[in-house]
N, C-alpha and C positions, 0 to 999 in steps of 0.2 A: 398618639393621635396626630394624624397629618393633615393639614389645614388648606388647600387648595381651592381657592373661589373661584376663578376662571374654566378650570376644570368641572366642579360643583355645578356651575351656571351651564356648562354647555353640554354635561351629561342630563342634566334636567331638561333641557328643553329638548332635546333630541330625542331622549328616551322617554321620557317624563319621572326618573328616579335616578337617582347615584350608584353607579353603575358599580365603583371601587367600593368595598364594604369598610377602609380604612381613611378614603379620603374623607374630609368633613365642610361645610363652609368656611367655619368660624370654632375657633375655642372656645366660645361663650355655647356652642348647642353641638351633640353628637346626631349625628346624624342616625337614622333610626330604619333599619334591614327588617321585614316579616324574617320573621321565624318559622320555618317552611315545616311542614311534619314529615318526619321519617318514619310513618307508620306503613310498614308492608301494604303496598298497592292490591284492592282489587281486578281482579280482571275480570273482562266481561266481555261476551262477543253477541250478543243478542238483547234486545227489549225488553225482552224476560228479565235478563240475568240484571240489566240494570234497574229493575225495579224491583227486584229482589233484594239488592244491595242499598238501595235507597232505604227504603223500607225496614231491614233487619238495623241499618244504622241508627235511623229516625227513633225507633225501638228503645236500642241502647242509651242514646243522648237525652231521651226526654225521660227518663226513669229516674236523673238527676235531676229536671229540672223541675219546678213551682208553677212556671209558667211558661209555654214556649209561643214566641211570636216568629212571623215570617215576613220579611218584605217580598210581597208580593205585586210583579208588575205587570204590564199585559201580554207578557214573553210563553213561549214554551216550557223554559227551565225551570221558574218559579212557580210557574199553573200544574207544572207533574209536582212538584215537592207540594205545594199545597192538598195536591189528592191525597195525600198519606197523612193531615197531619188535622183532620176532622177536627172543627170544636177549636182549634187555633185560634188569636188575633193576629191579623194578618193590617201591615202595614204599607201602601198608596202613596209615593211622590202624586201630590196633586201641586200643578203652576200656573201662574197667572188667571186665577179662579177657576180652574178647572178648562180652560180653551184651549191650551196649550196639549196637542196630542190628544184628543179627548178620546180616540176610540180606544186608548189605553185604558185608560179609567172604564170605560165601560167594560173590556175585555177583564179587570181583574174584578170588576163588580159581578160576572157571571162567574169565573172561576171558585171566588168568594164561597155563590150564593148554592154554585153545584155542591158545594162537597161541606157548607155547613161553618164557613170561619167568617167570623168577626171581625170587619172591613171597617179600617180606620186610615183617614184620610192624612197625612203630614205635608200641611202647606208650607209650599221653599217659596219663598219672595226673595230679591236682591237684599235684603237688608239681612234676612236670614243668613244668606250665606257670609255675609261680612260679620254679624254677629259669629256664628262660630268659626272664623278662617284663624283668629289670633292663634286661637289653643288646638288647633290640629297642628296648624305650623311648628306652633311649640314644639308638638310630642313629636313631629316629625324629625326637628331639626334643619326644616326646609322647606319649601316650596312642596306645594300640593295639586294633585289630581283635581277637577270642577267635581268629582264624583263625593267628595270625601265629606263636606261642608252639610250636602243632605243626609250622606247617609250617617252622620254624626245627631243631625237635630234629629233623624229618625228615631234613632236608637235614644236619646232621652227623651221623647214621646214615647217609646216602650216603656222604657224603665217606670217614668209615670205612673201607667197601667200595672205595673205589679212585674212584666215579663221579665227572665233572667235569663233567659236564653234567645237568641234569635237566630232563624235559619236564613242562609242563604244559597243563592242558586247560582253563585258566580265564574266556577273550574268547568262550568260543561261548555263552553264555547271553545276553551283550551284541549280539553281531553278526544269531542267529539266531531273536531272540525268545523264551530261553527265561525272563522276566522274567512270567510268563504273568499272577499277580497283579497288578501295573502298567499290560500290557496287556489285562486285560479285559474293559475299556472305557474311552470317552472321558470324564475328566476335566475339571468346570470346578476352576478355578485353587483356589478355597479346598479343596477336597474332596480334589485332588492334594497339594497343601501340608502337609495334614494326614495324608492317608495315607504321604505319602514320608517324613517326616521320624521317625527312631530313638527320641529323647525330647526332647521339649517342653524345651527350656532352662528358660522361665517355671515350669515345675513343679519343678523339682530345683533355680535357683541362687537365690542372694538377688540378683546383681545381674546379670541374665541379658543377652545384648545381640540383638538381632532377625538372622535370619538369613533375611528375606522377601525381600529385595532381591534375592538370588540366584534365588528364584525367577520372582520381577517380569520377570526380564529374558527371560523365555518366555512372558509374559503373551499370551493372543487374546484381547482383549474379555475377557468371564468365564470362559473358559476357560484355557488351556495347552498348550502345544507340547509335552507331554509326551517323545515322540520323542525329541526334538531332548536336551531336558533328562536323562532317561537315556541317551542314546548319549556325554554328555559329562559328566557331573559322576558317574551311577554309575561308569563306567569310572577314571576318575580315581582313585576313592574304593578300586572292588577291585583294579588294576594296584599302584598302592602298596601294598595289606596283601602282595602275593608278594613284590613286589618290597625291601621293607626287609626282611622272612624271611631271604632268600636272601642279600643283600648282609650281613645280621647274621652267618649262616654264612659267608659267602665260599664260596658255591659257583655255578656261573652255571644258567642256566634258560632256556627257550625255549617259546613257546606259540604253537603254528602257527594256532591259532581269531585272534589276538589281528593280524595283519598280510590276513583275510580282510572281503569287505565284500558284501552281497548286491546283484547287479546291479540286481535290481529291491527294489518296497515290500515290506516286510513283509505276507503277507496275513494281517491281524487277523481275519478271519471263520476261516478256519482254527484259529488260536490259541483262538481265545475259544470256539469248539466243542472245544475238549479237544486239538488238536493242535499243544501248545505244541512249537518247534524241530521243526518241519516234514520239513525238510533234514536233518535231522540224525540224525531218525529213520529216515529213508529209509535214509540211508549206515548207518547200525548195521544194520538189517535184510539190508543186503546182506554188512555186514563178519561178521554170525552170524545166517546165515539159519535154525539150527535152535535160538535162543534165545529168549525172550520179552523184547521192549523194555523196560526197567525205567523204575519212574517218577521223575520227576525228583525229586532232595536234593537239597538245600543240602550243604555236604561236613561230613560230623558232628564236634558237639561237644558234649560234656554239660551243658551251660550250666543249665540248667533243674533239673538234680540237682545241680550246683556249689555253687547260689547257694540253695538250696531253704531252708536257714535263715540266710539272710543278712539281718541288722536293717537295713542301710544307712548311709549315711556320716557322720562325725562330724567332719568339718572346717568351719570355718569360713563356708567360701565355699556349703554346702549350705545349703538350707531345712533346718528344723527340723522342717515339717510335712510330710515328702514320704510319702506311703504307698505304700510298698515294695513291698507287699503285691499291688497292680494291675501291675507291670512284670512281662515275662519275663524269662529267662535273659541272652536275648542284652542285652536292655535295660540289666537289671541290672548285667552285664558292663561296662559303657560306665561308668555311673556309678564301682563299682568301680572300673575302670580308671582314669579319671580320678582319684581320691582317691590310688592308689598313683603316679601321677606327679607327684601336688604335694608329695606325703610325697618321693619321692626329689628334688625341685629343692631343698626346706629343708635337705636331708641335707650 
C-alpha cells in the first residue's frame, strides 16, 4: 500500500478519482477502484439492435430480482429503460421543493405515467447530502463525486420500499457519444488537457503533483487520441461515483447502456451538427413517438446555489491565494469535498 497525499489530492481534483490504482491518501483508508465488468461487449449498430439488447437484459436481471426500481430522470437514457420495465418503482431527484429544474420532474412524471411505473419522489436538501457524505467517503477511501451523496439517499429510499435491484442509465453517454462538449472537435493535446481536466491542482494546492503523464499516454504528435482517452479514464471516473453510492447503501444496480458497444465509429459530423447520441435518439422517438426528444442534462444538482457563498478552504494544504470567485459549483464542490475528507482522516 503506497500512501501519497499530494498526489491523491491532485489526481482528485483534476480528474475527480485516483487515477493510480496503488496510490492511497492515507493508511488509515484504501482507497476504492469500480470493478469494471469483463463481460463480452454487445454490439450494436442500429435503434433496433439496441433495444433489443436492453430488453433481452432487463429480461435476464429481473428474473433474479423481488423487486426492480429505476432512477428515473427527465433525460433520454433513463425515459428508454423505463419503457421496458412496465409496473416498475421508479425513483426522482426532487430539489429545493421541486423548483429546482422543474421541467425535469415533469418530464419523468410523463415518462412515469406513459408506460405505467410508480413515481417516487427522493428529496436531496443541503443537509441530506452532508448527512450521507461521512459513509460514501468512507467506502470510498476519499473524496467524492456531488453525484454520489443523492444517488446513495436514493438507493435507501429504495430499499425502504422492498426494491433489490435498481437500474440505471448511466454508460449511454459514454458508449453513444453523448459527451457532445469533448466531442465537438478534434483536439491538439494541450487544449484537451486543459479543457478535460475539473481544477488545475497548480491553482488550489501549495504542493500540487502533475497529472500530465496520464494524458502523454494518448499523445498524436500535437495532438490526442481523445476517443481512446474518454472511452477509458471518463468511464472509470463515472462507474465508480454509482458504484460506491450503491455499495455505500448495500443495494445492487444494473446499467444495460454500460455492457453495450457501437459496432461501427462514432459519426462525429453528426454529433457536432447538434445530434449528440444519434442512436439513442432514434430509440426514444420510437419508444414515445408522440413526445418531444428532451435535451440532454447532466443529472441535476444544485451545486451553483450550494456553494453560492462559499469563501473556500482553510486547511493547510490549500493556497492561500485561490480565487474562489472564478470556479463553478461543481468545481467548488471538488475542493470542498476534498477539505472535508482530510478533516475526517485527522478525526
Amino acid at each position: 500500500m503506497m500512501v501519497d497525499k499530494n498526489f491523491a489530492m491532485s489526481s482528485f481534483l483534476a480528474l475527480r478519482y485516483i487515477e493510480k490504482k496503488d496510490v492511497h491518501f492515507s493508511e488509515k483508508l484504501q482507497y476504492r477502484h469500480p470493478i469494471l465488468s469483463n463481460d463480452e461487449r454487445i454490439y450494436v449498430r442500429t435503434a433496433e439492435e439496441i433495444g433489443e439488447a436492453i430488453d433481452k437484459q432487463l429480461n435476464e436481471v429481473r428474473k433474479k430480482s423481488m423487486k426492480t426500481g429505476i432512477l428515473l430522470s427527465g433525460g433520454m437514457d433513463s425515459a428508454i429503460l423505463a419503457s421496458y420495465l412496465s409496473g416498475c418503482d421508479a425513483y426522482t431527484f426532487r430539489f429545493l421543493g421541486g423548483e429546482f429544474q422543474k421541467e425535469e420532474l415533469e418530464r419523468a412524471e410523463i415518462f412515469a405515467k406513459e408506460y405505467g411505473l410508480t413515481l417516487h419522489y427522493v428529496d436531496i436538501s443541503w443537509k441530506t447530502v452532508e448527512d450521507n457524505l461521512p459513509a460514501i467517503m468512507m467506502s470510498k477511501g476519499g473524496p467524492v463525486h456531488s453525484i454520489e451523496p443523492q444517488i446513495c439517499q436514493g438507493a435507501k429510499q429504495a430499499l425502504q420500499d422492498g426494491v433489490d435491484l435498481m437500474i440505471i442509465g448511466d454508460g449511454s453517454d459514454y458508449v453513444f457519444g453523448g459527451m457532445d462538449q469533448l466531442l465537438s472537435r478534434d483536439w491538439t493535446f494541450e487544449d484537451f488537457y486543459h479543457r478535460y481536466i475539473y481544477v488545475e491542482p497548480e491553482e488550489v494546492l501549495k504542493n500540487p503533483e502533475s497529472i500530465r503523464y496520464l494524458f502523454e499516454q494518448y499523445r498524436k504528435g500535437d495532438d490526442i487520441d481523445f476517443l481512446s482517452f474518454m472511452d477509458i479514464v471518463a468511464t472509470e471516473e463515472s462507474y465508480g461515483s454509482y458504484s460506491n453510492a450503491f455499495l455505500t447503501a448495500e443495494l445492487d444496480y444494473f446499467d444495460p447502456y454500460e455492457k453495450l458497444k457501437m459496432a461501427e465509429p462514432l459519426d462525429l459530423s453528426r454529433i457536432r451538427s447538434g445530434e449528440s447520441k444519434y442512436l439513442i435518439r432514434e430509440l426514444f422517438r420510437m419508444r414515445y413517438p408522440n413526445i418531444p426528444t428532451p435535451n440532454k442534462l447532466p443529472m441535476p444538482r444544485p451545486v451553483d446555489q450550494y456553494f453560492a457563498d462559499w469563501e473556500g478552504p482553510h486547511r493547510a494544504e490549500f493556497r492561500d491565494d485561490i480565487e474562489i470567485d472564478k470556479y463553478k459549483g461543481n468545481q467548488k464542490w471538488l475542493i470542498w469535498c476534498l477539505e472535508q475528507f482530510l478533516d475526517m482522516l485527522d478525526e
